[in-house]
Legacy VTK file of the C-alpha trace (Angstrom):
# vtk DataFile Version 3.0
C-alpha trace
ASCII
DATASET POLYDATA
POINTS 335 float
93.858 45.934 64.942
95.761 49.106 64.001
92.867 51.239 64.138
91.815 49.829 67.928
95.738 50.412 68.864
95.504 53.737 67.298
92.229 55.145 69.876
93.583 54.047 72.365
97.144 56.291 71.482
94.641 58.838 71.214
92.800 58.309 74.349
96.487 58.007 76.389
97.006 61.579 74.424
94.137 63.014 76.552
96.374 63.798 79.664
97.699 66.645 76.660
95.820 70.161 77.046
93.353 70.264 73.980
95.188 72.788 72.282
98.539 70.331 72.065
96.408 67.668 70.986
95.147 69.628 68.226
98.241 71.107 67.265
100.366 67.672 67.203
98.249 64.734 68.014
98.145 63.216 64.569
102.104 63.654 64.802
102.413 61.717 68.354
99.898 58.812 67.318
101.681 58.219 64.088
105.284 58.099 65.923
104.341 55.758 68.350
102.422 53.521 65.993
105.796 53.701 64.177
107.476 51.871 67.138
105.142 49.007 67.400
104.559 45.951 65.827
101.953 44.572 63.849
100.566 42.719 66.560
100.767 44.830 69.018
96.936 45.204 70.622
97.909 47.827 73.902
100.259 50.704 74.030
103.610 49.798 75.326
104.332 50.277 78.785
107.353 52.602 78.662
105.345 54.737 75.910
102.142 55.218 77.930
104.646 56.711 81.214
106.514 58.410 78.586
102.471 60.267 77.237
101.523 60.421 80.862
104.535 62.081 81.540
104.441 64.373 78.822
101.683 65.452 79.440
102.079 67.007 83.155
104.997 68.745 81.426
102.590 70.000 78.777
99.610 71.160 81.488
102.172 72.819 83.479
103.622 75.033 80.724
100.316 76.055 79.710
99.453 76.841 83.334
103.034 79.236 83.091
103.975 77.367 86.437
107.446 78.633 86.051
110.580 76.778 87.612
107.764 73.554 88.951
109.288 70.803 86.656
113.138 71.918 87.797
112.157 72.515 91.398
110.163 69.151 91.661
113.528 66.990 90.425
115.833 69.108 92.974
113.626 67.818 95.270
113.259 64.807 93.984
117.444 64.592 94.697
116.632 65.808 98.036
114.458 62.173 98.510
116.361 59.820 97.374
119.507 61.302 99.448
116.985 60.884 102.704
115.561 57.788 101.639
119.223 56.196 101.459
120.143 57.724 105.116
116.851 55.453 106.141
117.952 52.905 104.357
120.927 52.531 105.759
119.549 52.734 109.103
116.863 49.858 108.040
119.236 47.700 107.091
121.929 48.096 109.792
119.905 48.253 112.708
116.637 45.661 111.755
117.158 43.909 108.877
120.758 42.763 109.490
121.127 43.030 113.163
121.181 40.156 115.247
117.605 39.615 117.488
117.602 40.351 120.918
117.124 36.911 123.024
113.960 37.299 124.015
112.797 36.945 120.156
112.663 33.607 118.602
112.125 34.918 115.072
115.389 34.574 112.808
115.627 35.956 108.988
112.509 34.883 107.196
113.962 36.330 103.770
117.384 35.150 103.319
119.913 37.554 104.954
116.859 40.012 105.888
114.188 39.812 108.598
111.547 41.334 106.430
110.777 42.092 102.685
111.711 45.445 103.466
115.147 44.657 103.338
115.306 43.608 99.482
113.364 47.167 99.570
116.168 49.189 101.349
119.007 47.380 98.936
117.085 48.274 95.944
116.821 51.900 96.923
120.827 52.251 98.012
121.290 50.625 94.115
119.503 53.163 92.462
121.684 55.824 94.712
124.498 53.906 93.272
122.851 54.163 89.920
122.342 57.173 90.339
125.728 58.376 90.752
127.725 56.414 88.171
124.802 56.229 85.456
121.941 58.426 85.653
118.840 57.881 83.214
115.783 55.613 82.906
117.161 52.550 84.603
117.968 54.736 88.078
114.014 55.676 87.962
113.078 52.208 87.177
114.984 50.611 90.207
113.509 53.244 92.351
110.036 52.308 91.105
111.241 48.686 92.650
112.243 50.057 95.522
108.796 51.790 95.793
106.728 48.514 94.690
108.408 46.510 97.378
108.098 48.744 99.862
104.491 48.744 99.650
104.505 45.002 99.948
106.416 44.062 102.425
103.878 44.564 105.193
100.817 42.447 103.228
103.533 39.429 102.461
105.737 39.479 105.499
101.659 38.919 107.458
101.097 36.046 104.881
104.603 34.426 105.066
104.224 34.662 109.007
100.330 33.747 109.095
100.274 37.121 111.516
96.750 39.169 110.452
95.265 39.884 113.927
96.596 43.288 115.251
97.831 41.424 118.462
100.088 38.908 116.343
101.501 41.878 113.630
102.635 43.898 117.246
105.941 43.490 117.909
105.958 40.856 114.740
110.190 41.160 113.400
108.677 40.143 110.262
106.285 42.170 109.366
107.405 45.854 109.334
105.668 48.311 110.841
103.372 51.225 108.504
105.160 53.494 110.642
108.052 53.357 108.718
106.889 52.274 105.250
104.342 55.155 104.461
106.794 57.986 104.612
109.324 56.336 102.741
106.508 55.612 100.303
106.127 58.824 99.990
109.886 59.606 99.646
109.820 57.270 96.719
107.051 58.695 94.650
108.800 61.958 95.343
111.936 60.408 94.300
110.528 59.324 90.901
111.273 62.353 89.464
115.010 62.554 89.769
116.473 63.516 86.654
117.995 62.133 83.921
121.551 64.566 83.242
122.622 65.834 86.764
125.502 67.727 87.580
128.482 65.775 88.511
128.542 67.199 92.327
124.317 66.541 92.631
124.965 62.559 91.232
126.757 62.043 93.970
124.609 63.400 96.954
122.072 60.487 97.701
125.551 58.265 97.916
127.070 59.897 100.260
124.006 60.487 101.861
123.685 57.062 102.226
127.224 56.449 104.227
125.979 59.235 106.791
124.657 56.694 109.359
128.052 55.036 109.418
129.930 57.959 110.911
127.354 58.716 113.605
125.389 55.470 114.083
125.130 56.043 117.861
123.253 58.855 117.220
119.920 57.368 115.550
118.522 55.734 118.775
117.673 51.934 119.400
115.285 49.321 119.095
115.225 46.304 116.963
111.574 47.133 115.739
110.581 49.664 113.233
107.807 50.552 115.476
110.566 51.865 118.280
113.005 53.120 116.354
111.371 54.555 113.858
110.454 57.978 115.673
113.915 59.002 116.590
115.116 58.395 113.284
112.909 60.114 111.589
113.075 63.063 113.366
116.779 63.807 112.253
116.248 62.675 108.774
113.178 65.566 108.839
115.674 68.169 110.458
118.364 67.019 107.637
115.703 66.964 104.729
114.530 70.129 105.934
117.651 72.149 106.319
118.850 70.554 102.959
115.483 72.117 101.350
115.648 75.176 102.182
119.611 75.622 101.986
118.698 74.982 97.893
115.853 77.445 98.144
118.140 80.124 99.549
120.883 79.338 97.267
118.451 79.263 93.953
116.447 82.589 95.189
120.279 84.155 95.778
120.351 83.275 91.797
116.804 84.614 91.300
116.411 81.190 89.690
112.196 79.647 89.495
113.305 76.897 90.705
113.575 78.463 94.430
110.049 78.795 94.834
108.969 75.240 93.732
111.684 72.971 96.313
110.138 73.328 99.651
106.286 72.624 98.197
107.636 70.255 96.654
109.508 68.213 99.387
106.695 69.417 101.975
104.504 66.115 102.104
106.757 63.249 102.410
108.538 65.947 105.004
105.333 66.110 107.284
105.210 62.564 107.240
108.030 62.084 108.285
107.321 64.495 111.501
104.275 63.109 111.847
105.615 61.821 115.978
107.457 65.245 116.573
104.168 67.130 115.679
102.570 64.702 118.256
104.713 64.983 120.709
104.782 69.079 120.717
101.260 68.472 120.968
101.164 66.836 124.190
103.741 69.210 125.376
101.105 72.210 124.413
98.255 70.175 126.287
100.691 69.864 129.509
101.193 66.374 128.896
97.467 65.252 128.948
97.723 63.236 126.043
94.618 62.235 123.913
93.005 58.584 124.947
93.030 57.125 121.896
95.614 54.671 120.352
98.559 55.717 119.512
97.912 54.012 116.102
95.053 55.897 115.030
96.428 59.035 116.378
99.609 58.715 113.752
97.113 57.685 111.360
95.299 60.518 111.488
97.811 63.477 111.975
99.177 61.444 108.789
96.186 61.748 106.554
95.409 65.292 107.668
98.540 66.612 106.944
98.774 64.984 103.649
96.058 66.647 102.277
96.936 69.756 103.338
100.734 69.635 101.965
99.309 68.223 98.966
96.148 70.547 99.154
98.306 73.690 99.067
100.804 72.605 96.232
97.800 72.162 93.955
96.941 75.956 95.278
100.371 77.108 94.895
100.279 75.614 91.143
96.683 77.149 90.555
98.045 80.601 92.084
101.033 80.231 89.870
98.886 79.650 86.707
96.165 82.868 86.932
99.549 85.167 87.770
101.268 83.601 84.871
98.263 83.986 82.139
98.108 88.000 83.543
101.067 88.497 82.668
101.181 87.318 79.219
97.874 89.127 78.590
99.305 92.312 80.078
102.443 91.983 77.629
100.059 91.305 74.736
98.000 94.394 75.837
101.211 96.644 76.215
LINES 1 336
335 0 1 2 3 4 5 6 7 8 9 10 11 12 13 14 15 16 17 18 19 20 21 22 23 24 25 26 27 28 29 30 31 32 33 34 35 36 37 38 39 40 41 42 43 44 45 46 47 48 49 50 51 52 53 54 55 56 57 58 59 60 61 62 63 64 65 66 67 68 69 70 71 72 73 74 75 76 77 78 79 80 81 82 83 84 85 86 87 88 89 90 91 92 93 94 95 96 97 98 99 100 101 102 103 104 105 106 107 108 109 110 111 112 113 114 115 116 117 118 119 120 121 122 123 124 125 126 127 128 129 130 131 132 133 134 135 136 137 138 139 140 141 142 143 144 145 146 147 148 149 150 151 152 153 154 155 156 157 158 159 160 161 162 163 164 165 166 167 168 169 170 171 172 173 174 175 176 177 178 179 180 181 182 183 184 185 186 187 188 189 190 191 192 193 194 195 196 197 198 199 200 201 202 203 204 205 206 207 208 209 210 211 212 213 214 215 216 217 218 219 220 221 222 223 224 225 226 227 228 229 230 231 232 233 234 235 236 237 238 239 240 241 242 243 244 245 246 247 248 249 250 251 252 253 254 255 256 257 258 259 260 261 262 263 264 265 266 267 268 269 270 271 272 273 274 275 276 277 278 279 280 281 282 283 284 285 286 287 288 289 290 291 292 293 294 295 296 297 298 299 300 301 302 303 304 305 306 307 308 309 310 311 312 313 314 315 316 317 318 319 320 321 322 323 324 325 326 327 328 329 330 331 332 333 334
């Protein structure tokens, strides 16, 4: 059984660069085995993230991408800071408000309206986590957060029996994709936040998070996530956005790598999160004449397009960063 747990170590160790594997497989495979019982007939859970993750580290030092790694968990703060403003929002102005009297729905998930709810709590915990106790178990709780986030659409239509498009419209219980695929995206984003912060960075997704109490007027209304989602997530782009590049300024000021990884870095779950404000100044540049097709498959679409592109030009920015960096080191072996 030893031998079977032992490939498949070795096929987990794949996500290394060849030359790693060859330098300090053996090592890896016999430390892990170490950790195991006898019985064991997978790789643990924790050890395959920890190979996976590992290895990115690994393929981006040999691609020289210098300052990625850093830049991706400053951004990474950066997400989990906007993701608690929404939050907040979620829970204050849908989850826990009071429905209007024209809706007969009440709270379908204890004090919440939708799954989302347990979602938004889970997130503002791993702020809190965050803050007092960085490490593995903030990540984890995020990764929660994340997980029910993607399901509370799928089980708030089965617990409501809602899966025609007229019935999930307007439906207080099933929240709207709208609002869950940017804060997706703000989540996977977030995974990376990291493990020793400094004592003033800990702190930032926190008191991010109590933002919406000072100036709650100020995010608009609606008791759907449909409605109120665009408002809100046009300031928390303008905030996310002026936070980024504040950090890029102040790390290029310092000539640190860093400053030219936070803005790629922070750039998709930031278009999504635009994705109505890049509508709307489209009608504006077509005069008003807005296209006549549903407003659903319009935010759909702006959506996918301009997540491949974000994500489509960090993967160029990396490759970019990778030829530059093995010139370099040829042209200092040369000289």
């Amino acid at each position: 059984m030893s031998g079977r747990l032992e490939r498949r170590y070795r096929r987990l160790l794949r996500a290394y660069p060849a030359h790693y594997r060859a330098a300090r497989g053996d090592e890896l495979v016999d430390t892990y085995l170490d950790t195991v019982g006898p019985d064991r007939r997978w790789p643990d859970l924790r050890d395959a993230a920890d190979v996976l993750a590992g290895g990115a580290r690994a393929r981006l030092r040999a691609r020289e991408a210098s300052g990625l790694p850093g830049g991706v968990s400053i951004a990474a703060v950066l997400a989990l800071a906007a993701g608690s403003i929404l939050s907040t929002v979620w829970l204050l102005g849908i989850e826990l408000a009071s429905p209007p009297a024209h809706h007969r729905a009440g709270h379908a998930f204890g004090p919440f309206r939708t799954l989302a709810g347990v979602a938004w709590t889970a997130w503002l915990g791993a702020a809190a986590l965050f803050a007092l106790r960085p490490g593995r178990w903030c990540r984890w709780l995020v990764g929660v957060a994340v997980v029910l986030i993607a399901a509370a659409r799928p089980v708030g239509m089965a617990v409501t029996g809602a899966w025609e498009p007229y019935q999930m419209w307007g439906n207080p219980s099933v929240p709207s994709l709208v609002a869950l695929v940017p804060h997706l995206a703000l989540g996977f984003l977030a995974l990376a936040v990291p493990t020793r912060p400094g004592r003033v960075v800990r702190w930032m997704p926190l008191l991010a998070a109590l933002v919406p109490l000072g100036v709650s007027g100020g995010w608009g209304s609606g008791w759907t996530y449909a409605t109120l989602a665009p408002s809100v997530f046009a300031r928390v782009a303008t905030l996310l956005l002026v936070a980024a590049v504040a950090v890029a300024i102040h790390l290029l000021v310092r000539r640190d790598a860093r400053a030219a990884w936070v803005l790629p870095a922070v750039l998709p779950p930031l278009v999504l999160l635009a994705v109505d404000p890049i509508i709307g100044f489209g009608v504006r540049l077509s005069h008003g004449d807005p296209l006549a097709v549903p407003i659903w498959f319009e935010r759909s679409t702006v959506s996918v397009v301009l997540t491949v592109l974000t994500l489509g030009l960090l993967s160029l920015a990396i490759t970019v960063s990778g030829h530059r960096g093995r010139h370099h080191a040829a042209a200092t072996d040369r000289g």
